[in-house]
C-alpha positions in Angstrom: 5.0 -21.3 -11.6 8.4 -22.6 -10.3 11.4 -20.7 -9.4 15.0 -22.1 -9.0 18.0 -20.8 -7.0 21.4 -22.2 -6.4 23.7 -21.0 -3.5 27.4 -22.9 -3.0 28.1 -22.7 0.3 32.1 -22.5 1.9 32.5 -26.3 1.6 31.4 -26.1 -1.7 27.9 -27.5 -1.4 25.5 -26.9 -3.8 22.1 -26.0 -2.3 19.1 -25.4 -4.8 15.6 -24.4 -3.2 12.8 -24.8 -5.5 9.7 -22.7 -5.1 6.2 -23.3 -6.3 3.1 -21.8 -6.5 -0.4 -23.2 -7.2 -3.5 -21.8 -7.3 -6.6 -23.6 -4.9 -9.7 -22.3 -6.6 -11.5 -23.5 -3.2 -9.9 -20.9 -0.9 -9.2 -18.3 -4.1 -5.4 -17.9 -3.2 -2.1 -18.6 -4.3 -0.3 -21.7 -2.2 3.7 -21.6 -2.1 5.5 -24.6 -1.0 9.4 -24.9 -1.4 11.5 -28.0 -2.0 15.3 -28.2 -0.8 17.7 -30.4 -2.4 22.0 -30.4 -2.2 25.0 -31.4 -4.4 28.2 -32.7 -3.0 31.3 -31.8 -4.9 31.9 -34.6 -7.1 28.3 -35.4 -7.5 25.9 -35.0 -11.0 22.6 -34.1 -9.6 20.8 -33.2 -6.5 19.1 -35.0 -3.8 17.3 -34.6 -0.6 19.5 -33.6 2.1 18.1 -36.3 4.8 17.6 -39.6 2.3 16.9 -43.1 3.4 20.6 -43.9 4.8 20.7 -40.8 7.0 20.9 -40.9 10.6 17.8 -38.8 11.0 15.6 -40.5 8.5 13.4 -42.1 10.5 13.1 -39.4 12.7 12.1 -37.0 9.7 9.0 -39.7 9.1 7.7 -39.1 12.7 7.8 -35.4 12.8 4.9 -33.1 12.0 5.8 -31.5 8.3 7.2 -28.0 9.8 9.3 -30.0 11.8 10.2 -31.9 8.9 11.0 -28.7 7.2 13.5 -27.3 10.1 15.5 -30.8 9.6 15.8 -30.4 6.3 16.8 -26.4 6.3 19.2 -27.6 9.2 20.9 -30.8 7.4 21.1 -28.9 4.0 23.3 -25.7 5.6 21.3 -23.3 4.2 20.5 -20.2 6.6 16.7 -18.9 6.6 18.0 -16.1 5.3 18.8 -17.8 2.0 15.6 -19.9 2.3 13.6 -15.7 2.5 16.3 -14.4 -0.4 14.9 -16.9 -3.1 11.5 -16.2 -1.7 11.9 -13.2 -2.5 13.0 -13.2 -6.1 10.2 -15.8 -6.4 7.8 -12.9 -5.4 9.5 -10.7 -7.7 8.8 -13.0 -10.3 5.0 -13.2 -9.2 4.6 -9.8 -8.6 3.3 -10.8 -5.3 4.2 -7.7 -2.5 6.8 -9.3 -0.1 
């Protein structure tokens, strides 16, 4: 299952986090992952926030993948906060207790 939300930020970034869940039959449980992508004004689709001609690209392809992940949440201007707000609603949608 896959969940989508969209928060605009002050500058008028769009922000879209993407959660997904799958099911590992080997450890019986449900795995979430989430996937961040922005919009500039003026732009048609999203993108990753940190992409091949960022500053911080090769940096991101060093780190270990929670690292990776605090980049990205940084670069994209997104608080946790937001990040836990669409978890939520993506629990909602589960029926998973938060």
């Amino acid at each position: 299952m896959t969940h989508e939300k969209v928060f605009t930020l002050k500058n008028r970034r769009e922000v879209k986090v993407i959660f997904e869940a799958t099911y590992h039959p080997t450890i019986q449980k449900l795995k979430t992952e989430y996937e961040i992508l922005i919009r500039e004004p003026g732009e048609k689709s999203f993108r990753t926030p940190i992409g091949i001609s960022h500053p911080k690209y090769w940096k991101l392809q060093t780190v270990t993948k929670e690292q990776g992940r605090e980049l990205i949440l940084l670069y994209s201007g997104i608080s946790r906060k937001q990040v836990q707000i669409a978890e939520n609603e993506f629990n909602q949608l589960m029926l998973v207790p938060a």
